[in-house]
ROFI-331032 format. One record per residue (C-alpha): x, y, z. Coordinates in steps of 0.02 Angstrom, whole numbers, padded with zeros to 5 digits, always signed. Layout:
residues N
XYZ...
This chain:
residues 164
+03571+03702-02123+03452+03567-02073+03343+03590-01891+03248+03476-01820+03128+03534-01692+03042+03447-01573+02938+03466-01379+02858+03378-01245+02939+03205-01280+02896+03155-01108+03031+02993-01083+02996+02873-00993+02810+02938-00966+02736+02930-01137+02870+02825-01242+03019+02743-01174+03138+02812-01345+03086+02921-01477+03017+02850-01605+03129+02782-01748+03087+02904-01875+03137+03050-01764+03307+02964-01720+03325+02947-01924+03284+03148-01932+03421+03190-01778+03541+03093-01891+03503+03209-02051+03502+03384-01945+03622+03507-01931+03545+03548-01771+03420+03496-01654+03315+03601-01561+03202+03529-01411+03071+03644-01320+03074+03567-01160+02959+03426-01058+03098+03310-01089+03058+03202-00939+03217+03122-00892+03405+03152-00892+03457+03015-01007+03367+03068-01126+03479+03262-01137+03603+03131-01157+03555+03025-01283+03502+03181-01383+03673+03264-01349+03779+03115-01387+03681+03108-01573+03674+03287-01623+03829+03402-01665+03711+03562-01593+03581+03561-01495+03463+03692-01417+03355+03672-01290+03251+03703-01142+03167+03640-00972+02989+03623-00962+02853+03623-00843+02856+03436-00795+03066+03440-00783+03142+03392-00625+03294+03495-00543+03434+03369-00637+03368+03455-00819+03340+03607-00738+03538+03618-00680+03566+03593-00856+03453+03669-00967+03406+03855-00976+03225+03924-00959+03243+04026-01119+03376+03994-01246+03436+04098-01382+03565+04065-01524+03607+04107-01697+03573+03993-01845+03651+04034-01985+03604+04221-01966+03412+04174-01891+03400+04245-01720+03319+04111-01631+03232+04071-01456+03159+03929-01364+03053+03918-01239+02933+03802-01161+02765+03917-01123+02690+04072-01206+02530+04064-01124+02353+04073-01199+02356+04066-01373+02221+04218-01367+02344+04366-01384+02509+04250-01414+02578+04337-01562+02567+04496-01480+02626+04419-01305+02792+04355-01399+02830+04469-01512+02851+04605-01372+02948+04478-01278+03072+04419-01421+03083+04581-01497+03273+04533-01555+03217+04362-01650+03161+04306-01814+03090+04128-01731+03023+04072-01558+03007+03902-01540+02898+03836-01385+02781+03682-01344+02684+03658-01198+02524+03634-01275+02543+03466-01387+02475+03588-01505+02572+03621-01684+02568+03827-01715+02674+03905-01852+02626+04099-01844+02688+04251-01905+02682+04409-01789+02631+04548-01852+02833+04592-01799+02863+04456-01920+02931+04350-01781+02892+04155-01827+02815+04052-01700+02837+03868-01734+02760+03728-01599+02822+03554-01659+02679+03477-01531+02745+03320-01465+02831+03144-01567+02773+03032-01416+02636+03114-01312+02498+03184-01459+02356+03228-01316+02191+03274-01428+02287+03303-01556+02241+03153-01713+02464+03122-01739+02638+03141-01650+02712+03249-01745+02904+03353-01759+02946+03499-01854+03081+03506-01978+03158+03681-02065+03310+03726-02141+03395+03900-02129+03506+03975-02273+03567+04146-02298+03478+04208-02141+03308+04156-02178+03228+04028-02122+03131+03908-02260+03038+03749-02291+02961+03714-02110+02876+03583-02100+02772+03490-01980+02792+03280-01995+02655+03176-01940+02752+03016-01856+02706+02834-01926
């Protein structure tokens, strides 16, 4: 199974679409999984309309039309990986610790917030994975997306895509 996994694609603020190469990627995946800061309705929508699954969130800068349809936390199976979503952890001092206690029943958390790409291992062995953001990079020197794919209840190959 193929996941795409992206956050904080702030539409219409930052970009008015996502860019082309992450449209290609939602085309490829098995399932699409978006950590919240989504910006607008339409753009649930679009994402819907192009994905056969799709997980996801509302973030911090969501308005009360995402946050009537999106959960604060999600959690699903993938192919046997126990997986959540959420927008915020907090800090990152202490976030492995923070989550792990918090998602004791997962194998991955996926969040955003930050802009900031994080793939850690708890010492639980719970994954975190940030995608940071395709359209809004902050400080960060790229947009970037995260791609994975899960097979026999593990999760492999994750992989964080700079976008060009």
């Amino acid at each position: 199974m193929r996941v795409l996994i992206v956050s904080d694609t702030h539409i219409p603020r930052r970009a008015r679409d996502l860019p082309d190469q992450v449209w290609r990627e939602v085309e490829r995946a098995d399932a699409v999984v978006h950590a919240g800061d989504w910006c607008d309705l339409a753009s649930l929508e679009r994402l819907q309309a192009r994905t056969e699954r799709l997980v996801g969130v509302y973030g911090n800068n969501d308005g009360p039309d995402l946050r009537a349809r999106l959960p604060e936390v999600a959690r699903t199976t993938l192919d046997g990986v126990r997986l959540a979503v959420v927008h915020e952890t907090g800090d990152a001092r202490g976030r492995e610790k923070r989550c792990q206690e918090r998602f004791a029943d997962c194998d991955v958390l996926v969040f955003g917030h930050s802009h900031i790409p994080w793939d850690t291992t708890a010492p639980s062995g719970l994954r975190l994975l940030n995608p940071g953001s395709p359209t809004d990079r902050r400080r960060q020197p790229h947009h970037t997306y995260m791609t994975a794919t899960v097979q026999d209840a593990h999760l492999h190959s994750v992989r964080l895509h700079q976008v060009r």
